[in-house]
N, C-alpha and C positions, 0 to 999 in steps of 0.2 A: 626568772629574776635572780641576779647575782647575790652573794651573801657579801656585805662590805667587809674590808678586811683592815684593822690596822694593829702596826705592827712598830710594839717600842725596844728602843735599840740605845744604847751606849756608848759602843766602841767602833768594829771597823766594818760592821754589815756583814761579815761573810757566811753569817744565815740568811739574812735579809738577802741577801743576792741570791741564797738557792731555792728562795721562795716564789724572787722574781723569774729566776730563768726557768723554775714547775711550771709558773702561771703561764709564762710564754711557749712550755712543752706543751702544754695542757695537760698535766699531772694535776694542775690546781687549776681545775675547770667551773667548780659551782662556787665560787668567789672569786673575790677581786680586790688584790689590796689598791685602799684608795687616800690611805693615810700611813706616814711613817712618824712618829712622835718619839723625840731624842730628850733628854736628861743631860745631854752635854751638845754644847754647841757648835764643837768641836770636833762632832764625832764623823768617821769618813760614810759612815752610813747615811747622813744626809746628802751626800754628793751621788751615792750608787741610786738613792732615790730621786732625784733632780735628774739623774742621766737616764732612769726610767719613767720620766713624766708624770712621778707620786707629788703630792702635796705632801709638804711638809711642816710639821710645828715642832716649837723647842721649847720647854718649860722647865726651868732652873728651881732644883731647890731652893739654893741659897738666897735665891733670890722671890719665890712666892713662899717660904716657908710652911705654915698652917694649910695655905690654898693650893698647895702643889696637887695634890688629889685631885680636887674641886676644879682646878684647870683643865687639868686633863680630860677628867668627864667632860666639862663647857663644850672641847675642842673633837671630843668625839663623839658627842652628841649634836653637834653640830655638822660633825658629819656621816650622821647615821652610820654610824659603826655597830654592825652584829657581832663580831667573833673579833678577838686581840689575842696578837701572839707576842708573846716576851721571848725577845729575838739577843739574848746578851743585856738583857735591861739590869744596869745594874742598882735596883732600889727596892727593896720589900714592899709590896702593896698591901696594906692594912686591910682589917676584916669589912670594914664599909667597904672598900673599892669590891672586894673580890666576893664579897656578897650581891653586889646590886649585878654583878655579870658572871655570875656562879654559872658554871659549864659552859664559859664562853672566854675563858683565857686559858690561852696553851702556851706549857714552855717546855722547853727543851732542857737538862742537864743531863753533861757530860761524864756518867755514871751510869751504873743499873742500878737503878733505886729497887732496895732502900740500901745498898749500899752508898757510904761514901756524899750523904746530902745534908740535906737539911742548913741551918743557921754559919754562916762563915764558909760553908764549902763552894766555892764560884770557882771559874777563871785556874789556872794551873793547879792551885791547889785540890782540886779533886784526881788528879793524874800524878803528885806528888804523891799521895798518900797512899793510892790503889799500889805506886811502886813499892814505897814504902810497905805496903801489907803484904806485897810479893800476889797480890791475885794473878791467876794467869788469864784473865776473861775479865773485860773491863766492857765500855759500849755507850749506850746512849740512850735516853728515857722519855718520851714526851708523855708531857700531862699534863690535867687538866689545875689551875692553880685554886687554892682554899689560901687559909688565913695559916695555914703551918708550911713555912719553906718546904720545898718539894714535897706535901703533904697530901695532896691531889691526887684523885683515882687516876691512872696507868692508863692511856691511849695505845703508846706501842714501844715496843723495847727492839733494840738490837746490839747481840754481843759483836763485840771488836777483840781480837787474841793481842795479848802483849808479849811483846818479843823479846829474845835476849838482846840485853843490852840500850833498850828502851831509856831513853829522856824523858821526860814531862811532857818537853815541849813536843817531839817528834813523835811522842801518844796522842798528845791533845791535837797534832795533826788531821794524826788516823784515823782519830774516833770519828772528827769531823768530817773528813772523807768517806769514809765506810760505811755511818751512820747517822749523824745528825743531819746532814745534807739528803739522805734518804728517808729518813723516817722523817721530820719537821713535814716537806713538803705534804707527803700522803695524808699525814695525820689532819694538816690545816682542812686538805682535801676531806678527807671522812666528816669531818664537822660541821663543813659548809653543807656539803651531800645532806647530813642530819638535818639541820636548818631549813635548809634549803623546801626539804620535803616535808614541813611542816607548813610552809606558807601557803 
């Protein structure tokens, strides 16, 4: 039996895509993403899901306010979803959400935690500031999500070298190349494995 998989997303998929193209290696073999659940309607990640035959749902803040939560769970619980990976999600999930599927949401940031995380650190800004501090070893973190931004016990890490003459943008590349596209998939992988061999 598969472990369901779903996986929320914001912006332009390009984890979601190296989730899809594991599941299609068979890197990510003891689950199956069956749901991609977006926070913007907008986002190209709903298209990279539609062109791999995912279901998809989109629930606006702005627009369920209070029930943005309570949505979400409806739509995943609806469709039997075990394990969630926050794929670029950009929204804090509150301690009811990440309680009621405690060791069951994986995210990815773009750091070695605990450098460089936690409240406001998303999206370039974690690759500004690594410059900014001059690290010469920057990488990438999955883990599992609690109620404290990247505050979640450590799946798997991988260092990425930052080079002379480094941009944000041309870090935040690499790391993504080097590591988040490697380590996300495995990691979804071990967790399902886990799951999995409990049923």
């Amino acid at each position: 039996m598969l472990i369901n998989i779903a996986v929320l997303v914001s912006g332009g998929g390009t984890n979601l895509q190296a989730l899809i193209d594991a599941e299609n290696a068979g890197i990510i073999k003891s689950g199956k993403i069956k749901l991609v659940v977006s926070n913007n309607q907008n986002a190209y990640a709903l298209e990279r899901a539609k062109k791999a035959d995912i279901k998809t749902a989109v629930c606006l803040k702005k627009e369920l306010g209070d029930k943005f939560e309570d949505t979400i769970i409806s739509v995943l619980e609806e469709n039997d979803i075990d394990v969630i990976v926050l794929a670029g999600f950009m929204s804090i999930l509150s301690e009811n959400f990440t309680k009621k599927y405690a060791k069951r949401i994986i995210n990815v940031h773009p750091s070695l935690i605990p450098s460089f995380c936690g409240k406001g650190f998303y999206g370039l800004k974690v690759h500004e500031e690594a410059l900014k501090y001059g690290v010469k070893v920057t990488g990438a973190t999955v883990h599992f999500v609690n109620e404290v931004p990247d505050g979640g016990e450590i799946i798997m890490q991988k260092a990425v070298e930052i080079l002379d003459g480094d941009t944000p943008e041309v870090l935040q590349k690499r790391v993504m190349e080097q590591a988040e596209w490697i380590i996300l998939p495995r990691s979804v992988e071990k967790v399902c494995a886990f799951y999995k061999g409990e049923n």
